[in-house]
C-alpha positions in Angstrom: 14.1 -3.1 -5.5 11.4 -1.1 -4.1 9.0 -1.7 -7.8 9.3 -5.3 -6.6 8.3 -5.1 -3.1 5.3 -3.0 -4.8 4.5 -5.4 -7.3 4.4 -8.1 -5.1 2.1 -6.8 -2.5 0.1 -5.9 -5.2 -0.1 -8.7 -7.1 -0.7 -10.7 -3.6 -3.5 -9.5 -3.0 -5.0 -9.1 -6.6 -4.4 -13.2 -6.4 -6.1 -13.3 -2.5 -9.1 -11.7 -4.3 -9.6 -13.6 -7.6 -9.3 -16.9 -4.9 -12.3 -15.4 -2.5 -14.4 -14.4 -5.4 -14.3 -17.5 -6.9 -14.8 -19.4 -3.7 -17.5 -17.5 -2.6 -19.1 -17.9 -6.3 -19.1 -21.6 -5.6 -20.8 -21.6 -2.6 -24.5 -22.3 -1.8 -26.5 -19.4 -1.8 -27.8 -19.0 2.3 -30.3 -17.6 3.8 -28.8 -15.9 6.4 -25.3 -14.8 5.7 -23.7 -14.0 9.1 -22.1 -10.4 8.3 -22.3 -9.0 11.7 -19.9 -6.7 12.8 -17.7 -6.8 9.6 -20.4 -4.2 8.3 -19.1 -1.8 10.6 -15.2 -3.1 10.9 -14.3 -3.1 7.2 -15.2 0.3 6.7 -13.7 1.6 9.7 -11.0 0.1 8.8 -10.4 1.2 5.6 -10.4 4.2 6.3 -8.0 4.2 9.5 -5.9 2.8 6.6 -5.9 5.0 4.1 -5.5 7.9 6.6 -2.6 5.9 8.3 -0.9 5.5 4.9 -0.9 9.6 4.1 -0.7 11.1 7.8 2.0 8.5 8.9 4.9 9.3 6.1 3.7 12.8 6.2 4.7 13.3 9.9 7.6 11.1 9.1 9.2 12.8 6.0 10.9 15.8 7.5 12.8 13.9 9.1 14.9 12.9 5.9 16.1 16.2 5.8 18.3 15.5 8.7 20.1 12.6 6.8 23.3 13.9 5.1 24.0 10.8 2.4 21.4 10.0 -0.3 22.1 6.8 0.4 20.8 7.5 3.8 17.4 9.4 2.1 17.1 7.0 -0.4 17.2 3.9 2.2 14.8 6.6 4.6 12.0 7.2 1.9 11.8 3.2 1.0 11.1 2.4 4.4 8.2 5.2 4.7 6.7 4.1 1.6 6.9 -0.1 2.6 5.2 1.1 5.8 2.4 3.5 3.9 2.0 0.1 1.6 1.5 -2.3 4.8 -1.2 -0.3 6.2 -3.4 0.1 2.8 -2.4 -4.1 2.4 -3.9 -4.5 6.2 -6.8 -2.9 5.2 -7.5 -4.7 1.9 -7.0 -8.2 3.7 -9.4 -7.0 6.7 -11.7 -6.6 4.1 -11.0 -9.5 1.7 -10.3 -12.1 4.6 -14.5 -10.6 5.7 -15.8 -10.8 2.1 -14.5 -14.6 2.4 -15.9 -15.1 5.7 -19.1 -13.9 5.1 -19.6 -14.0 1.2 -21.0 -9.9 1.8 -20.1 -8.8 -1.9 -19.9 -5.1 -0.4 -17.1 -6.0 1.7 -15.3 -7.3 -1.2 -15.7 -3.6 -2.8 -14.0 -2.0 0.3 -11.2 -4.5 -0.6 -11.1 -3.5 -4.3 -11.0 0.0 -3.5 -8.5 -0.6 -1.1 -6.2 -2.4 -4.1 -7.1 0.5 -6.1 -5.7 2.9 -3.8 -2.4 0.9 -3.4 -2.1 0.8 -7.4 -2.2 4.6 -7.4 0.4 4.5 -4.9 3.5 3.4 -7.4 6.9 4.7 -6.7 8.7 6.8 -9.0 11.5 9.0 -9.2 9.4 11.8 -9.8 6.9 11.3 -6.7 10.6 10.8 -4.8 12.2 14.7 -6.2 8.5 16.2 -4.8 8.5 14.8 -2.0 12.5 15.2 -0.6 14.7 18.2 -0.9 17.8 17.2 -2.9 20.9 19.4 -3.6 21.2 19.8 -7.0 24.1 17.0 -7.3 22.0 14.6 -5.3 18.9 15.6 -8.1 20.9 15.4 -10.9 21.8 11.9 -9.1 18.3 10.8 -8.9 17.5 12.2 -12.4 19.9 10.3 -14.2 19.0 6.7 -14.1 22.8 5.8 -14.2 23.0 7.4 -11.2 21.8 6.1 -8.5 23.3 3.8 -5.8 21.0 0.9 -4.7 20.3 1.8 -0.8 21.0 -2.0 -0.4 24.4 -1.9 -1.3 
């Protein structure tokens, strides 16, 4: 369940950005290309993204130590890591929804490193054992892939 949210936020906006690069290929060249203050709000907001995405869950994650059930953890973690995923996708259409405003290739970049970031982000069992303390039941649980209980359920 949580591969697909991933996928699909990711795949959303690899799709938003092939669509403004190839409208903003088929425009006229201007002149004068109004960038104004997106120079200074894409960047900003980038990076208030990417810091929003690590310090966020990390001020959040203790606090799955207090749930008993790894259904409880499990359900926990997903909902840090959809949240550490929104901010990074708010970022990347800040700066994709500029680059199509103002046809500012830069901007566009911000955007791309932005999906970068998010591709790096991929949940894994692995990146779940670092960052939770399990019992070893509850690890052995997680290890096995016959194991685990969808949180859903």
């Amino acid at each position: 369940m949580l591969n697909l949210i991933y996928f699909s936020l990711v795949a959303g906006l690899i799709i938003f950005m092939a669509v403004t690069v190839i409208l903003n290929s088929r425009q006229e060249p201007m002149d004068f290309q109004p960038v104004g203050i997106f120079i200074y709000l894409v960047p900003v907001s980038s990076i208030l993204a990417i810091l929003a995405s690590i310090f966020i869950p990390k001020y959040k994650l203790p606090e799955i130590d207090s749930k008993k059930d790894l259904k409880e953890k499990l359900s926990y973690y997903q909902s840090l890591l959809i949240i550490k995923w929104a901010f990074l996708e708010a970022g990347a259409i800040i700066a994709l929804v500029s680059f199509m405003l103002t046809g500012y290739f830069m901007l566009g970049g911000f955007a791309l490193l932005m999906i970068l970031y998010l591709i790096f982000q991929k949940p894994s069992r692995y990146k779940f054992l670092q960052d939770i303390n399990l019992n070893d039941e509850d690890r052995n649980r997680v290890i096995d892939p016959y194991g685990i209980i969808d949180p859903s359920e």
